[in-house]
VMD Tcl script that draws the C-alpha trace (Angstrom):
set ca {
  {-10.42 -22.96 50.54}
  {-9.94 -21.87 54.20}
  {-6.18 -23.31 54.49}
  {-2.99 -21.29 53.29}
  {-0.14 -24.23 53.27}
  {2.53 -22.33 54.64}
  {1.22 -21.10 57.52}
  {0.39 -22.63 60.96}
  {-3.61 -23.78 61.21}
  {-5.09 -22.91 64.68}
  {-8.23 -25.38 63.94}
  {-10.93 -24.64 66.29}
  {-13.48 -26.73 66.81}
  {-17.09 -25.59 68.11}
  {-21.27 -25.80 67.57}
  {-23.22 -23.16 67.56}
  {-25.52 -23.95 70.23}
  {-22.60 -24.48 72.35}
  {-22.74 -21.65 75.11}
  {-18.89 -22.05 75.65}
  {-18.29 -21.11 72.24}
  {-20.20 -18.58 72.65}
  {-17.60 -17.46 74.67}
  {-14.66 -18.70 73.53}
  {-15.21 -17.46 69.91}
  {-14.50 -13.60 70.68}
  {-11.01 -15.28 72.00}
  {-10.07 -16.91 69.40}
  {-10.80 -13.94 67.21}
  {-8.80 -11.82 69.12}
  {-5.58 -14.27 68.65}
  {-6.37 -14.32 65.28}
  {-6.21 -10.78 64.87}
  {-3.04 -10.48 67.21}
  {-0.91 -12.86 65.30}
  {-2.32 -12.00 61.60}
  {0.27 -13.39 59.36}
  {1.43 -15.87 61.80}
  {-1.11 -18.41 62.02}
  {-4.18 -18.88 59.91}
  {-7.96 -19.93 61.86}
  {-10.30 -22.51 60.83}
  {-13.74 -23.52 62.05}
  {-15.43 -26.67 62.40}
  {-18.96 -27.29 63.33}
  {-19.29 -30.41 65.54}
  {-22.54 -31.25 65.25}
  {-23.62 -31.20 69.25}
  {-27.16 -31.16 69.23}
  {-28.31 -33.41 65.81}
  {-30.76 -36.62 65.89}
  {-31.89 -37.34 69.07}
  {-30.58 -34.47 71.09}
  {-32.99 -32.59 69.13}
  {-35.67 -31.01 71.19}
  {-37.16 -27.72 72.05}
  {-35.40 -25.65 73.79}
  {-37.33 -25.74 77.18}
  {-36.15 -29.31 77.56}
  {-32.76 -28.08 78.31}
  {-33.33 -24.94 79.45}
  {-33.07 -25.62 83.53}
  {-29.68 -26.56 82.95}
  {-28.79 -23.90 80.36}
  {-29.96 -21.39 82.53}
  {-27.79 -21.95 85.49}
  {-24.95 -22.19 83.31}
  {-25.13 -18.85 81.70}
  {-23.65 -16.85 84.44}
  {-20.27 -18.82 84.99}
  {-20.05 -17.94 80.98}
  {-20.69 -14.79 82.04}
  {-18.42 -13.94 84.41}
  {-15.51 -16.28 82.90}
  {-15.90 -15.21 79.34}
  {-17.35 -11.51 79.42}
  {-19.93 -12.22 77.35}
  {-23.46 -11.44 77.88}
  {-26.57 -13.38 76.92}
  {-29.26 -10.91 75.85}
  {-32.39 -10.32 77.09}
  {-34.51 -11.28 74.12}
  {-32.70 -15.27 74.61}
  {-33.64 -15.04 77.61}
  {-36.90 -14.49 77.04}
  {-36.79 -16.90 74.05}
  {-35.99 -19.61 76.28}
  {-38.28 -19.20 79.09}
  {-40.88 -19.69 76.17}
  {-38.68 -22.92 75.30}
  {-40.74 -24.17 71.79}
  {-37.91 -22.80 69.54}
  {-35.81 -26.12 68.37}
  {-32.56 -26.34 69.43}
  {-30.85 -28.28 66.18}
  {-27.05 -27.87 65.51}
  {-27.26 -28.54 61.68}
  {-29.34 -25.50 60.24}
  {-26.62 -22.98 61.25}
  {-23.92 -25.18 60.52}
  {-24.93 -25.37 57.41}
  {-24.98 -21.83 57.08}
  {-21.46 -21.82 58.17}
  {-20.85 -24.45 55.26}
  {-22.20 -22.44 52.84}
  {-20.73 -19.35 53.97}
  {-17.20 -20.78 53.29}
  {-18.54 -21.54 49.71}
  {-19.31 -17.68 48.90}
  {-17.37 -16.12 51.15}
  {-13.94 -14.39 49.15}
  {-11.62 -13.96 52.79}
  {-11.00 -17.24 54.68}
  {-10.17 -15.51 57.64}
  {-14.22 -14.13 58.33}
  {-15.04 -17.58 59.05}
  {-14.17 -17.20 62.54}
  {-16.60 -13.83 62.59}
  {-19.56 -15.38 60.70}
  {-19.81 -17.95 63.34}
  {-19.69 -15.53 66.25}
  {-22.43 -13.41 64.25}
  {-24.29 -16.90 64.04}
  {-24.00 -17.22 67.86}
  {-24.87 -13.23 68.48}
  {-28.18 -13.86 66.74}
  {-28.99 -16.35 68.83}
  {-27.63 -15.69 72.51}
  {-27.80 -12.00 72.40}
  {-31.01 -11.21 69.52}
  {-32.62 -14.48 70.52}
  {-33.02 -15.45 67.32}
  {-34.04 -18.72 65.89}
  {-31.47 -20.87 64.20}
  {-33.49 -22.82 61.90}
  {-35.24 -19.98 60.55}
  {-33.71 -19.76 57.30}
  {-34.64 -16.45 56.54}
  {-32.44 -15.02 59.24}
  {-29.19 -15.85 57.65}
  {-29.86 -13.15 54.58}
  {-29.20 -10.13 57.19}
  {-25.93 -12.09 58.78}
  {-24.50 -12.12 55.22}
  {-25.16 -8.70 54.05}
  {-22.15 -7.32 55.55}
  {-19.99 -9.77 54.07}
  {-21.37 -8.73 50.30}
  {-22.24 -12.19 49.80}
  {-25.59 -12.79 47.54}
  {-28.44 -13.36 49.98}
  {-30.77 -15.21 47.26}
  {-27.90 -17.32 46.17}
  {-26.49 -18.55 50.21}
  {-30.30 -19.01 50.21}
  {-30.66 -21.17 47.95}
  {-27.43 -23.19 48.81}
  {-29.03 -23.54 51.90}
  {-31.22 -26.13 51.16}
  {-29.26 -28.01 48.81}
  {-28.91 -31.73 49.58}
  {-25.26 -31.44 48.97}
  {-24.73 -28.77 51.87}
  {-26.71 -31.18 54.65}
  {-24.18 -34.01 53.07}
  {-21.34 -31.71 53.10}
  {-22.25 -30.69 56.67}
  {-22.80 -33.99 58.11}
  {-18.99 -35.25 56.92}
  {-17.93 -32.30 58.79}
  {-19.74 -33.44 62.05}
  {-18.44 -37.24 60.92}
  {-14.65 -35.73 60.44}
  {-15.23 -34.15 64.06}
  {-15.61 -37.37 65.62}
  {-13.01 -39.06 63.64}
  {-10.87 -36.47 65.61}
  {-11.77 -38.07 68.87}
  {-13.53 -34.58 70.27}
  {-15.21 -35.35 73.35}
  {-16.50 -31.74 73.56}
  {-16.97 -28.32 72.76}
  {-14.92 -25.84 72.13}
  {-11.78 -27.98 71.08}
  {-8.68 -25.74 69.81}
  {-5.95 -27.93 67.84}
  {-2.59 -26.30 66.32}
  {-1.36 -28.38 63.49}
  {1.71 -27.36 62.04}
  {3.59 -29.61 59.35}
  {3.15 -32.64 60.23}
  {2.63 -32.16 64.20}
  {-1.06 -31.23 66.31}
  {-1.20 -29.95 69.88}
  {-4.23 -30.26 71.55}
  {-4.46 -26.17 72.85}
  {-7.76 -26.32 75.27}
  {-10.44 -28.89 75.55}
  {-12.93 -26.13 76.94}
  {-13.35 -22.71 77.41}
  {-9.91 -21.28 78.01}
  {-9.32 -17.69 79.10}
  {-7.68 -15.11 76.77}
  {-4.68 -15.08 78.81}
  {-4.24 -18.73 79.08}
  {-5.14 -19.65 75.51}
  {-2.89 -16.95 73.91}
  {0.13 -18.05 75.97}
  {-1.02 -21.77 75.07}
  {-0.67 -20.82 71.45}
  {2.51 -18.94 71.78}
  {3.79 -21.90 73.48}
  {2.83 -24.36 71.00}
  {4.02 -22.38 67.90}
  {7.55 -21.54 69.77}
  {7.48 -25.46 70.11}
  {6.54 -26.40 66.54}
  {9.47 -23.59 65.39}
  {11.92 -25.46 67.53}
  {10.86 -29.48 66.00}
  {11.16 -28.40 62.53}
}
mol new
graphics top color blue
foreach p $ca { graphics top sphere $p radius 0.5 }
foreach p [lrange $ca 0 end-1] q [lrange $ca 1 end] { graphics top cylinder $p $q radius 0.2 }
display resetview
C-alpha cells in the first residue's frame, strides 16, 4: 500500500505526458525529502492523453514546442535533445495509459512507498530528456533495475488485463475528484483536503503552501 494512516497524505496528481509535471515532479520530491516523517507522497496518473486524444506526437507538437521553454525557465528543467529530435519526427504515439500502467505496476512490486514519486520522474526523464518512447514496453525493464524489482515479472504484469482495469479506475477516481488539470497537489489530513496548486507551482511557493496547510490541519484537529 502507498498510505501510512497516521501521517498527512500530500496526494499529487499528474500524467506522464504532462510537460508541467515534468516539472513539477522534481518539486514535489524535494518536499518530500524535506519533511520525511512529516507527510507521506502519493501519485496518481490522470489519464490526460487516452481515447481520442490519442495521436502521434507531431499532431501536438507546434504547441508543445512553444511551451517547452516557459517550463524551462519556470521549472529548471531541461528537455533533452534526443525529445527534441523525437518530436520533430512526430510518429511516436503520445498515449497516457502505457506508462501509467507502469506506474501501476510499479506500486505492486515495489517494497518502499515513498519511490513512487521517483519512478514517475524516471518515467518522465526517459521521455523528455532520453526521448524515449512510452509505449515501448521494453523500456520499462532498465527504469526498474535500480529499484531491484524483477524485470521479467513487472513485464509480464504489464500486460495483464487487470493492470489496464486497475489503471483506468485510477484515471476514473481522478475525475471523480473534479481535476480539471495537470499537475493537481491535494493535502488530506484526517478528515480535511486542501487543494495546494492547480498547476505548476514554484518550489518556494508550493513548500510554503504545504507548510501552510499542515500548520492549518495541526490547528483544526
Amino acid at each position: 500500500m502507498e498510505n501510512t494512516p497516521d501521517l498527512p497524505e500530500l496526494l499529487y496528481i499528474f500524467d506522464p505526458l504532462c510537460g508541467w509535471c515534468y516539472g513539477m515532479t522534481p518539486i514535489i520530491q524535494r518536499v518530500r525529502t524535506e519533511l520525511a516523517g512529516q507527510i507521506q507522497v502519493s501519485v496518481l496518473s490522470g489519464g490526460m492523453v487516452t481515447g481520442e486524444r490519442v495521436a502521434p506526437l507531431r499532431a501536438k507538437w507546434n504547441y508543445i514546442k512553444n511551451a517547452l521553454q516557459d517550463v524551462e525557465r519556470a521549472a529548471g528543467v531541461r528537455f533533452g535533445e534526443a525529445y527534441l529530435r523525437l518530436g520533430e519526427e512526430g510518429s511516436v504515439i503520445q498515449n497516457s495509459e502505457p506508462p501509467c500502467r507502469a506506474l501501476t505496476v510499479f506500486r505492486q512490486l515495489n517494497t518502499d512507498p515513498s519511490r513512487v514519486i521517483d519512478f514517475a520522474h524516471d518515467i518522465q526523464q526517459a521521455h523528455y530528456f532520453h526521448g524515449q518512447d512510452l509505449t515501448d514496453p521494453a523500456i520499462y525493464s532498465a527504469l526498474v533495475a535500480p529499484y531491484q524489482i524483477d524485470a521479467a515479472e513487472f513485464q509480464r504484469r504489464l500486460t495483464l488485463p487487470e493492470t489496464a482495469t486497475a489503471t483506468r479506475q485510477e484515471f476514473a477516481a481522478v475525475e471523480r475528484i473534479g481535476v480539471q488539470g495537470f499537475p493537481t497537489t491535494i493535502l488530506r489530513a484526517g478528515q480535511q483536503g486542501y487543494v495546494l496548486a492547480r498547476g505548476f507551482q514554484s518550489y518556494e511557493a508550493f513548500s510554503k503552501a504545504v507548510r501552510q496547510a499542515l500548520q492549518q490541519a495541526t490547528e483544526e484537529q
